[in-house]
C-alpha positions in Angstrom: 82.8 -38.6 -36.6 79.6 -40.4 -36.0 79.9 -40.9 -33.0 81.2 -37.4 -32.0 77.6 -36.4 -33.5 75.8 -38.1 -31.8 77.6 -37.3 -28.7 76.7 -33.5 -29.2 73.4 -33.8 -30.7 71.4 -34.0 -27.4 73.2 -31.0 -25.8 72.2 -29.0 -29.2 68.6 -30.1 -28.4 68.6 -28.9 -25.2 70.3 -25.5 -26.3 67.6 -25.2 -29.3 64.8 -25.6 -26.3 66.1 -22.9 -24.2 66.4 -20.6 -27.2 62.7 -21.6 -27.7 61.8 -21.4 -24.3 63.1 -17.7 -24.1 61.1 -16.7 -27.4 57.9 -18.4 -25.8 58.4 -16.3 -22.9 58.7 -13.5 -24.8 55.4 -14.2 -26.9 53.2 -14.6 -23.8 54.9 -11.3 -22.1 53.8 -9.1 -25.4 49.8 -11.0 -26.0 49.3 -10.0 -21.9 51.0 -6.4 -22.2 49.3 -5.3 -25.0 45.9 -6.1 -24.1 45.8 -2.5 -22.6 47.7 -0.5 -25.6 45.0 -2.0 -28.1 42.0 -0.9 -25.8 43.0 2.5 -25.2 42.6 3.3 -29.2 39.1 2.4 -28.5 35.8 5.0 -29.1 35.4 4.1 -25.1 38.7 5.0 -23.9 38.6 8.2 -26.1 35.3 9.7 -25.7 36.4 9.1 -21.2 39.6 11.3 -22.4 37.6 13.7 -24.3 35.1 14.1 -21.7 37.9 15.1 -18.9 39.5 17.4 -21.1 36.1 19.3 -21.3 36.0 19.3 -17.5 39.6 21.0 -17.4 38.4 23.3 -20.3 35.4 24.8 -18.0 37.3 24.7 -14.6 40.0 27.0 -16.4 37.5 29.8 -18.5 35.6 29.3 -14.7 38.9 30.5 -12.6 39.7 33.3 -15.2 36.0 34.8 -15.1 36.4 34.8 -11.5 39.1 36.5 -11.6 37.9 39.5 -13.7 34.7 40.0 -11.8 37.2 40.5 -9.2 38.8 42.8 -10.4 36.2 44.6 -11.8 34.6 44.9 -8.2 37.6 47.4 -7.5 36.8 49.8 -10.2 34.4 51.6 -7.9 34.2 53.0 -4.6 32.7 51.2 -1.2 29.4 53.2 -1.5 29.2 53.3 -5.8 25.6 51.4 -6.0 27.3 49.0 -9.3 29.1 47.5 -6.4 26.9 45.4 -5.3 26.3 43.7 -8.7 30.1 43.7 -9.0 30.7 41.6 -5.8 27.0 39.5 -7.4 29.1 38.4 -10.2 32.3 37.5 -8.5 30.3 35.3 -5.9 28.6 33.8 -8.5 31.7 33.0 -10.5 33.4 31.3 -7.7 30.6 29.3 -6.8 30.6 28.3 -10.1 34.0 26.9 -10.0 33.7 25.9 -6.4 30.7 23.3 -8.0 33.0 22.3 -11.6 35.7 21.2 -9.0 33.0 19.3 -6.8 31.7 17.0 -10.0 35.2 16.5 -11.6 36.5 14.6 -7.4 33.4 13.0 -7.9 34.2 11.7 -11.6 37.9 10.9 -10.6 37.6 8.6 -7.8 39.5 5.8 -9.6 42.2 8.3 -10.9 44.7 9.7 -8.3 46.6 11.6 -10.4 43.7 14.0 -11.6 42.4 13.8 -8.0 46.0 15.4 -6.6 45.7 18.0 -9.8 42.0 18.8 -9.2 43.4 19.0 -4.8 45.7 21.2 -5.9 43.4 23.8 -8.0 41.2 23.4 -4.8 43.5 24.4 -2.1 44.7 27.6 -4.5 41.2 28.7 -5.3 41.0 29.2 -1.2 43.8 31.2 -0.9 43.0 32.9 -3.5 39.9 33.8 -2.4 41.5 34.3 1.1 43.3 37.5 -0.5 40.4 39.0 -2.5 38.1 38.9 0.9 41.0 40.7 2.3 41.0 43.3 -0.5 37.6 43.7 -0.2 37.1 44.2 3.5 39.9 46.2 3.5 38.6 48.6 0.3 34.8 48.6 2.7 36.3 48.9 6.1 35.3 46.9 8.8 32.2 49.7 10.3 29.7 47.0 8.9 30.8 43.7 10.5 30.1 42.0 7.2 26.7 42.6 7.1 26.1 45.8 4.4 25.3 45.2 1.3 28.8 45.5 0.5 29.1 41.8 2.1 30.5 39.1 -0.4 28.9 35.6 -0.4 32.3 33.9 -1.0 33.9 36.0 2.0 33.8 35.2 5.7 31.7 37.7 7.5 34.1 40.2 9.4 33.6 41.3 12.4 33.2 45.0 13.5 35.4 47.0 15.5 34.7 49.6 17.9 35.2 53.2 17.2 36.7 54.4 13.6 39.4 57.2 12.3 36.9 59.9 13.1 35.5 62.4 10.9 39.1 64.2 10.5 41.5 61.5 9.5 38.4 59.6 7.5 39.9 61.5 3.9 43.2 60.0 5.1 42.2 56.8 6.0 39.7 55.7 3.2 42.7 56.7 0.4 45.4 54.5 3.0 42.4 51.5 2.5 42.0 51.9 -1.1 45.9 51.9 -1.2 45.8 48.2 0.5 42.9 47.3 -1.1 44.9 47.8 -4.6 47.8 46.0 -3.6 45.9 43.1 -2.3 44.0 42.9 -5.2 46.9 43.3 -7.5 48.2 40.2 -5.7 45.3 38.3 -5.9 45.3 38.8 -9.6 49.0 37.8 -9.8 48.5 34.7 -7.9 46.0 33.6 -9.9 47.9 33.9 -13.3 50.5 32.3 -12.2 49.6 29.6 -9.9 45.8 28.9 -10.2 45.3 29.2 -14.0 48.8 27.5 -14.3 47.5 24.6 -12.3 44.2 24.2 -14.6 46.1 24.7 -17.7 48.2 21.4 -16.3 44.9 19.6 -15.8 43.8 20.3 -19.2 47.7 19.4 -20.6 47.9 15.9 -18.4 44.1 15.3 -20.2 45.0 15.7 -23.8 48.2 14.2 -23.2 46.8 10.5 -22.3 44.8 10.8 -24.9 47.3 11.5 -27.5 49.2 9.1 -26.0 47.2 6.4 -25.9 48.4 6.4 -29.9 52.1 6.9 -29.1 52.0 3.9 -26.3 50.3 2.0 -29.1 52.9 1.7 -31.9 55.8 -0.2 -30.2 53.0 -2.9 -28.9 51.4 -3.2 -33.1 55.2 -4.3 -33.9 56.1 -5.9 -30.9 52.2 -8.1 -31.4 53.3 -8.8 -34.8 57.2 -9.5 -34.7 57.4 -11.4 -31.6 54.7 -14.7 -32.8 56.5 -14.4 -36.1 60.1 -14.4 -34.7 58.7 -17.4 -32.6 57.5 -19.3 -35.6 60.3 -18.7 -37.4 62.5 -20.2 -34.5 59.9 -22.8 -34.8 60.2 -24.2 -38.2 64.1 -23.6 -38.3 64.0 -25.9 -35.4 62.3 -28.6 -37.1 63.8 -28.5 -40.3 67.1 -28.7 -38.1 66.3 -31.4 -36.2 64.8 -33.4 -39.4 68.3 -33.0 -41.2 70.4 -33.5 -37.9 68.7 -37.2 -37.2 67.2 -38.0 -40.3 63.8 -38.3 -38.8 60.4 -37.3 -39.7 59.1 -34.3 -38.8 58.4 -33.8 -34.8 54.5 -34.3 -34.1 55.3 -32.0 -30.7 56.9 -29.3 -33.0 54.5 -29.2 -35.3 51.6 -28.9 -32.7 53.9 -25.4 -31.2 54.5 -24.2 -34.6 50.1 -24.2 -35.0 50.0 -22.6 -32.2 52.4 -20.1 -32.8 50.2 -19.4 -36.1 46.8 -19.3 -33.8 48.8 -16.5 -31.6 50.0 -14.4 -34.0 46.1 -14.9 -35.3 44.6 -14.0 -32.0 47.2 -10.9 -31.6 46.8 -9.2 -35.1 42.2 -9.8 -34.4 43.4 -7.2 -31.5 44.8 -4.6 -33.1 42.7 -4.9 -36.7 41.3 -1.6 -36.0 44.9 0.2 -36.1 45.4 1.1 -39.9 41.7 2.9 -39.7 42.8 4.5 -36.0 46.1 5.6 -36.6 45.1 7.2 -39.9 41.8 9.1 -38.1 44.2 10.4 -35.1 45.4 12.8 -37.0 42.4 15.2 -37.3 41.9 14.2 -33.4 45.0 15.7 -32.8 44.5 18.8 -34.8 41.2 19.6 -33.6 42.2 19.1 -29.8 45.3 21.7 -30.7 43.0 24.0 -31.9 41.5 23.7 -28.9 44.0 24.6 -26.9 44.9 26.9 -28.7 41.9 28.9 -28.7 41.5 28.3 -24.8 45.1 30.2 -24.4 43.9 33.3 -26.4 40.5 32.8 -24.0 43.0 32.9 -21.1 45.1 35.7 -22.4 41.9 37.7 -22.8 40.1 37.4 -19.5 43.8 37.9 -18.1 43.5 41.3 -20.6 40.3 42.4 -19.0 41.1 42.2 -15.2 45.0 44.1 -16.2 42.5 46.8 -17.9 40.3 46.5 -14.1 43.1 46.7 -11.8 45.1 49.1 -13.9 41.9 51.8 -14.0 40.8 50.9 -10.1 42.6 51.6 -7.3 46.3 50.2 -8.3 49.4 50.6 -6.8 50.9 50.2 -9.9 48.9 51.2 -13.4 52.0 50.8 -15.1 52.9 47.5 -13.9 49.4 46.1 -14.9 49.2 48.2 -18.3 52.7 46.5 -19.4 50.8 42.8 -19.0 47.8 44.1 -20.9 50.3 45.0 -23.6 51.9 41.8 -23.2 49.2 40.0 -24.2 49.1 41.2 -27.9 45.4 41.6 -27.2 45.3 44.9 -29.5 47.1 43.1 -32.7 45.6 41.3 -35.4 45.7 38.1 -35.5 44.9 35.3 -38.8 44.3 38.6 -40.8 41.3 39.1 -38.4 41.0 42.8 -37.0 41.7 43.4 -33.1 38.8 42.3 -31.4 39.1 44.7 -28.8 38.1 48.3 -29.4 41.6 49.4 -28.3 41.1 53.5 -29.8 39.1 54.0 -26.3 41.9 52.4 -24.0 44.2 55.2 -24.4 41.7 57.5 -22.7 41.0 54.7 -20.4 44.6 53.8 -18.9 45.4 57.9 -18.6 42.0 58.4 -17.0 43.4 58.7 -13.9 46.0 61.2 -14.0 43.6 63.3 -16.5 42.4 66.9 -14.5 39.4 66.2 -16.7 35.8 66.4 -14.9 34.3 62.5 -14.6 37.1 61.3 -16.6 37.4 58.5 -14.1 34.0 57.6 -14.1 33.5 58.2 -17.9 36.2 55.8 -18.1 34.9 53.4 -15.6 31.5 53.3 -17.7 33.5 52.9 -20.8 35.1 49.5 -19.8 32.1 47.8 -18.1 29.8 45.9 -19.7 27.5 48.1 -21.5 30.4 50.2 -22.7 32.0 50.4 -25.8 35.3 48.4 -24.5 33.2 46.1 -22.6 31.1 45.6 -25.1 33.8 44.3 -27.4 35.8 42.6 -24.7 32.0 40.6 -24.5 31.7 40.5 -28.1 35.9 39.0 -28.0 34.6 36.9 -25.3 31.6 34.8 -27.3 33.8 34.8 -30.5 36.6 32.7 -28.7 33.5 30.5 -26.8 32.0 29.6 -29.8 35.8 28.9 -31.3 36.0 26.7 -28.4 32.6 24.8 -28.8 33.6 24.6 -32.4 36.5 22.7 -31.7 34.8 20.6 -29.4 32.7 19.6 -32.0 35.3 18.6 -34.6 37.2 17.1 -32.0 34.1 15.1 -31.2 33.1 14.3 -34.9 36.7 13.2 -35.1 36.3 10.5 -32.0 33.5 9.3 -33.4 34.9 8.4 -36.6 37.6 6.6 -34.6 37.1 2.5 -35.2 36.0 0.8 -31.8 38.6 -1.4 -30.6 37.5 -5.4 -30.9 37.9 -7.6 -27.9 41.7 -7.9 -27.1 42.7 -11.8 -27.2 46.4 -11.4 -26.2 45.1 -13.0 -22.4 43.8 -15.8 -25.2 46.6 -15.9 -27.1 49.3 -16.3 -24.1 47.6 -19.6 -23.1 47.8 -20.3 -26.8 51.2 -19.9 -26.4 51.8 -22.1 -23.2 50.1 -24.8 -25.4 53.0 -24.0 -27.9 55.4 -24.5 -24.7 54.1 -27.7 -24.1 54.5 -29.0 -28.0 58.1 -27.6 -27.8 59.1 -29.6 -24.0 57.0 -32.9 -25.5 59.1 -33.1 -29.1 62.6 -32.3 -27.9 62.6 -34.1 -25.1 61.3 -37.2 -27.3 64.6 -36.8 -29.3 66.8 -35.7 -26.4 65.8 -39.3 -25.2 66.4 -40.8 -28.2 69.9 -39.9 -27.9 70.4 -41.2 -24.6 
């Protein structure tokens, strides 16, 4: 019997070191991969997230102003002197949006992902601009060669034709332009609802989502930091005090040294996520205050969306119906958190039968109704700063909430995986010690 134990002691050693070997490996694989997790819960890594999602916040409210000062330009007629400052506003509101998507490819040079998204928004907001231009040449004709006052900033100049319609089929032929204006702008308006705001709303989603994130990834890597050195210590010790009643020997100097290592990881790897307990319980009102965020940019969405439906129903539309069914949609006209309707929706029912009424200047009473010094656009304004302010609000909390989140220390788990290959070396110098003693 003795000798039968002796026999398989030194194959036990060498299964113990493997077993130790694997846990080792393990160790060193955690301390390097959650270097990252523990930095992203940092005030740096959080206020770069919050910054974006700003960024995304302004690129979308920019695309959705665009899009009702385009509509609005086709509330009136070629010649109507408002025009002008119609068209002012729309130029003006794409520029605007033409310059948010210039400095957020220039923030995002290191990020391909929100360079692709911010591509993306790019290459719609030129075909969508492609189709309004086409509205609006078509809606002005094509006498002035792009060069009346008519002429939009954000449009390619067009060039003039020879000859026209004629004074006889001009009737005929400005009602078959308005026609194709409408359609084209009801398109345009459609295309941006669907794709273009779609496409921002994405960029803002993918912004907030690394951000809440960055505590999701963090949870598995606190455990696995914690568990792993301690399931390696403990493999440690059992180790020893196996091998110290398997040989009757004193304890194994090149044990010991792993097993004070092991301690000096597990250390090193709990000093890198100290800040946790504070972070984990402050994300909380992070995360509530960015939903409010987004929640309040939806109903900002839904009511610029509202505005240009009320536009392109009123204008020139192929379809009143179609685009008085989305305003409806929209629940624009209900109250909402006990708060009255924003929206002064008595007028609208005037407004949206304004074109079928027989009633003198109804049209244009209506027209001067829903711009911005009337009643409706007047409240649609006053809607309009209410939902801003909600927005800046938000921003606020949501940046009183970052601030309060603990900076993240200096992560050691690069330190604390060459602790651990010290520990490798104490494991390989004490067995092999008694795995030579048994030779």
């Amino acid at each position: 019997m003795p000798n039968r134990t002796v026999r398989s002691t030194p194959a036990l050693i060498v299964l113990h070191g493997v077993g130790l070997g694997l846990a080792l490996l393990v160790t060193a694989v955690v301390a390097v991969r959650s270097s990252a997790p523990a930095g992203n819960l940092g005030e740096r890594a959080v206020g770069v997230a919050m910054a974006t999602s700003t960024t995304a916040r302004e690129i979308y409210q920019g695309l959705a102003d665009a899009d009702v000062a385009a509509s609005a330009v086709f509330l009136l007629p070629p010649d109507e002197t408002r025009r002008s400052a119609l068209r002012t506003d729309y130029d003006t509101a794409v520029r605007r949006v033409e310059r948010q998507l210039t400095d957020a490819t220039g923030e995002a040079v290191n990020d391909p992902d929100r360079l692709n998204r911010l591509a993306a928004i790019g290459s719609r907001l030129t075909v969508y601009r492609g189709v309004v231009c086409a509205a609006l040449a078509t809606a002005g004709g094509d006498a002035t060669g792009g060069a009346g006052p008519d002429t939009s900033a954000a449009c390619p100049a067009t060039p003039a034709t020879a000859g026209g319609p004629g004074p006889a089929g001009a009737a005929r032929s400005a009602a078959a332009r308005a026609v194709l204006a409408s359609a084209y702008a009801r398109e345009a308006s459609h295309y941006m609802s669907t794709e273009l705001l779609t496409e921002a709303q994405r960029l803002w989603d993918d912004d907030t989502r690394r951000l809440l994130h960055a505590r999701a990834d963090a949870r598995p890597w606190v455990a696995a930091s914690v568990l792993t050195p301690l399931a390696l210590l403990g493999a440690l010790v059992a180790t020893q005090l196996w091998l110290r009643r398997r040989t009757r020997r004193r304890l194994n100097a090149g044990l010991l040294l792993a097993s004070g290592a092991a301690v000096a990881a597990l250390a090193m790897l709990v000093a890198s996520w100290w800040h946790w307990p504070a972070a984990d319980g402050r994300f909380d009102d992070l995360e509530s205050a960015i939903a409010a965020q987004s929640t309040s940019q939806q109903r900002l969405g839904d009511l610029l969306a509202g505005r240009a439906d009320l536009y392109l129903g009123l204008g020139a539309s192929v379809d009143p119906a179609g685009h008085r069914a989305d305003f409806d949609a929209r629940k624009l006209c209900s109250p909402t958190s006990g708060r009255a309707a924003p929206i002064d929706c008595a007028a609208l029912e005037d407004v949206w039968s304004a074109r079928q009424s027989r009633t003198p200047d109804a049209f244009r009473d209506a027209v001067d109704t829903v711009l911005r010094d009337g009643p409706v656009g007047r409240s649609f304004e006053a809607a309009k700063i209410d939902l801003e302010d909600a927005l800046r609000a938000d921003a606020a909390r949501a940046d009183a909430a970052r601030e309060r989140l603990p900076a993240a220390p200096r992560p050691l788990g690069g330190a604390a995986a060459w602790v651990v290959l010290l520990a490798g070396g104490g494991v390989v110098a004490g067995l092999r010690q008694r795995y030579l003693e048994y030779q």
